[in-house]
C-alpha positions in Angstrom: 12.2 15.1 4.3 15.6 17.0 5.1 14.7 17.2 8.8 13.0 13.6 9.1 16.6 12.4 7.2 18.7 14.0 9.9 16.5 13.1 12.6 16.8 9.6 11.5 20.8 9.4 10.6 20.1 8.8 7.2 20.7 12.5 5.6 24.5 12.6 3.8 25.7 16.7 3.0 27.7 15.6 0.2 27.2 12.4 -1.5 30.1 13.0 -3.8 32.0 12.9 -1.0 30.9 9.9 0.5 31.1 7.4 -1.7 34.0 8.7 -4.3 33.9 8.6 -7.7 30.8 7.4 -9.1 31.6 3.8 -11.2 28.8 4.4 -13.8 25.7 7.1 -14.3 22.6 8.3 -16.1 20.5 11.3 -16.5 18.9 10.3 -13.8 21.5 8.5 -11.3 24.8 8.0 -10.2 25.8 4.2 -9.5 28.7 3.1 -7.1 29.1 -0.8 -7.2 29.4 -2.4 -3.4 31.2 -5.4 -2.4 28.3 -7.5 -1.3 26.6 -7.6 -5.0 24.9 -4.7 -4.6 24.8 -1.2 -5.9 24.3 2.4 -4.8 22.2 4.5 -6.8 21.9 8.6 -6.1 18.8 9.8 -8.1 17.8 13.2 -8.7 14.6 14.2 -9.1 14.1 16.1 -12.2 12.4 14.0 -14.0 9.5 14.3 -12.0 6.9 17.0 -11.1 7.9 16.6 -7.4 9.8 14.7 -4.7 6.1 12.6 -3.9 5.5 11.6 -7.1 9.5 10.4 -6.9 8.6 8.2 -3.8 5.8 6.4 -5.8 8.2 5.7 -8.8 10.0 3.7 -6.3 6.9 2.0 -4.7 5.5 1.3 -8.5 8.8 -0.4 -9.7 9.0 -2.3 -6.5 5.9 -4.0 -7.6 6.6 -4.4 -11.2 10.0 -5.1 -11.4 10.5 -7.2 -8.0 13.8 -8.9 -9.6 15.3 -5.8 -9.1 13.6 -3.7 -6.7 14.9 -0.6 -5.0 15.3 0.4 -1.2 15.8 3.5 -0.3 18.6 4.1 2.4 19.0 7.9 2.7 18.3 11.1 1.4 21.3 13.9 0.3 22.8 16.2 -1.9 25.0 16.4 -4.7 28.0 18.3 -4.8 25.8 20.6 -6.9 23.7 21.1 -4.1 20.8 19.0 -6.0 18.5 16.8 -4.1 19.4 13.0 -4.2 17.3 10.0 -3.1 19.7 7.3 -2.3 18.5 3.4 -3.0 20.2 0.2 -3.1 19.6 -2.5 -5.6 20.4 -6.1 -6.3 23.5 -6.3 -9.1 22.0 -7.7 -12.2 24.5 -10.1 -14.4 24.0 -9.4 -17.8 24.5 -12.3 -20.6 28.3 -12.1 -22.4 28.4 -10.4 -25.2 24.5 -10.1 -26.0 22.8 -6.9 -26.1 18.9 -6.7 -25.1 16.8 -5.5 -28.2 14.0 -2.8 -28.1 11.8 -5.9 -29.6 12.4 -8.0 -26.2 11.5 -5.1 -24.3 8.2 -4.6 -25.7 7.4 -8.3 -25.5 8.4 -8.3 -21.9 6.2 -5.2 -21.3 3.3 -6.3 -23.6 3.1 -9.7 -21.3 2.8 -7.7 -18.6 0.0 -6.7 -19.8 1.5 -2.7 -20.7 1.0 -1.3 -24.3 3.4 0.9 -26.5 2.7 4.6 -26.2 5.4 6.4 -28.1 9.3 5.5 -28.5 10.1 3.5 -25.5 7.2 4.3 -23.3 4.4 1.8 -22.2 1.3 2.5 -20.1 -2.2 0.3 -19.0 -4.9 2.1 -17.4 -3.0 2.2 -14.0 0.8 2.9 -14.7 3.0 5.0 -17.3 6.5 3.4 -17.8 9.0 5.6 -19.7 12.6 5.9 -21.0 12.5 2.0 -21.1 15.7 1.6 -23.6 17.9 -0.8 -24.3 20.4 0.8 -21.2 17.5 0.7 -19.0 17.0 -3.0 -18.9 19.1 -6.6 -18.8 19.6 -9.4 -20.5 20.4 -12.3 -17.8 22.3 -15.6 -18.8 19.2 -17.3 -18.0 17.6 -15.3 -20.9 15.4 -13.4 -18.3 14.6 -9.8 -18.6 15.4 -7.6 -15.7 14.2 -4.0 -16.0 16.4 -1.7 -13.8 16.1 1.8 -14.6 12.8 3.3 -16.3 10.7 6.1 -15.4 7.2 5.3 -14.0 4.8 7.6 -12.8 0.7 7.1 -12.2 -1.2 6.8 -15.3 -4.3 9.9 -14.3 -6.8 10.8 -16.5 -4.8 14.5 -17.0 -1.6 12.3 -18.2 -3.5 11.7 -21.9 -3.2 8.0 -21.8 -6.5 6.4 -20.7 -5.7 5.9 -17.2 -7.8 5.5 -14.3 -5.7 6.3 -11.9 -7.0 8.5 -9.2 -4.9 10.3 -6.4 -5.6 11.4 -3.3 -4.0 12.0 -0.5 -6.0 11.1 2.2 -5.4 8.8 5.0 -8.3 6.3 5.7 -8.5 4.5 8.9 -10.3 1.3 9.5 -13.2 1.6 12.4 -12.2 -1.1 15.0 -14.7 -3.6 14.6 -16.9 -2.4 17.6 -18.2 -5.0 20.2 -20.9 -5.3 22.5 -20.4 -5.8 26.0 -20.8 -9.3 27.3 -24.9 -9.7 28.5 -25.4 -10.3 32.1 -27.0 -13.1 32.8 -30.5 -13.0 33.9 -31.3 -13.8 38.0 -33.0 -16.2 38.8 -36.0 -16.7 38.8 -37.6 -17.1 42.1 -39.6 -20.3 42.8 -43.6 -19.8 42.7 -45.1 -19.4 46.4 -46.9 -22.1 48.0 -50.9 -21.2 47.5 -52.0 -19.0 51.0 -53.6 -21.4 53.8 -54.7 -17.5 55.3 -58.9 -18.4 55.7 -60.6 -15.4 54.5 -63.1 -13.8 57.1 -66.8 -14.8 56.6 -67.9 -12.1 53.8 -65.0 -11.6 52.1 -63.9 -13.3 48.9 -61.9 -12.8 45.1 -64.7 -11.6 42.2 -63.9 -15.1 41.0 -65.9 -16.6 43.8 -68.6 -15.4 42.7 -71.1 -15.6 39.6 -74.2 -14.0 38.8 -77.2 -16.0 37.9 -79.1 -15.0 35.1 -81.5 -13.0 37.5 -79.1 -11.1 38.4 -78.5 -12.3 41.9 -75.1 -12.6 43.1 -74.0 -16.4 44.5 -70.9 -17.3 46.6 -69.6 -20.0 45.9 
């Protein structure tokens, strides 16, 4: 990913020293606020078993929680020398002076069709979603529920919570749809020959000018 980062333009040595003093953080991120109602999260990765599994947190939220969905726009380190994935997401207004309960939460997630696990996790047969606090989602003047910050990984069998989901890491490829060649068309066919005006010699004939009588001579005829 390193290499592929620098290749690309998109790798940053020191994100500390990039963007400045971080405006808010978690145990997972730190959060700069941009001008343009956006904001700049650096995650670490420690929360998960590997950097891929990471990368499908990302794709997972994206298609849970579209209202705030992430895009990732480098890769770094911290001044720590930790790897950072580093995403941008919408700004989410939260309502004056009301605080999302853990209650809301849960009915959000159970009409999403996800069931309480334990403390503030949820999982259905496809999709574990954890660390979903109070801090980790919004309450939005419109009285909408914006979930911003949970962990989700894929719910497997070897997770312990039902799931289904299977892993794999290979790369299908659809078969072009094959096509046969255009037919030729047929020739054409030749028109029949006019019947032969040759005269046979005297003698000579086709076996059907001739019939045998039932004494078995032979007639021409």
């Amino acid at each position: 990913i390193e290499e592929y980062a620098k290749e690309k333009g998109i790798w940053i040595d020191n994100i500390n020293e990039k963007y400045g003093p971080h405006d808010n953080s978690g145990e997972e991120s730190l959060v700069w606020a941009n001008p343009n109602g956006t904001v700049t999260k650096a995650q670490n990765t420690l929360l998960y078993n590997n950097l891929q599994e990471k990368l499908d947190s990302i794709t997972l939220h994206n298609n849970i929680f579209p209202e705030a969905s992430l895009k990732i726009i480098g890769f770094g380190k911290n001044a720590n020398g930790d790897f950072q994935v580093i995403v941008e997401q919408p700004f989410i207004e939260a309502a004056p002076n009301i605080k999302i309960t853990n209650s809301q939460i849960e009915e959000y997630l159970t009409e999403l069709g996800f069931q309480k696990t334990e403390n503030n996790d949820y999982a259905d047969d496809q999709t574990l979603i954890e660390d979903l606090h109070t801090g980790n989602a919004i309450l939005t003047p419109e009285g909408n529920i914006v979930v911003i910050d949970p962990i989700i990984r894929l719910n497997t069998p070897e997770q312990g919570y039902g799931g289904k989901r299977v892993v794999s890491n290979e790369i299908e490829y659809l078969e072009e749809e094959k096509k046969e060649p255009p037919k030729k068309p047929s020739p054409p066919k030749e028109p029949p020959k006019p019947p032969s005006t040759e005269t046979k010699p005297e003698g000579e004939g086709n076996i059907d000018d001739y019939e045998m009588t039932t004494s078995g001579e032979v007639n021409r005829f």
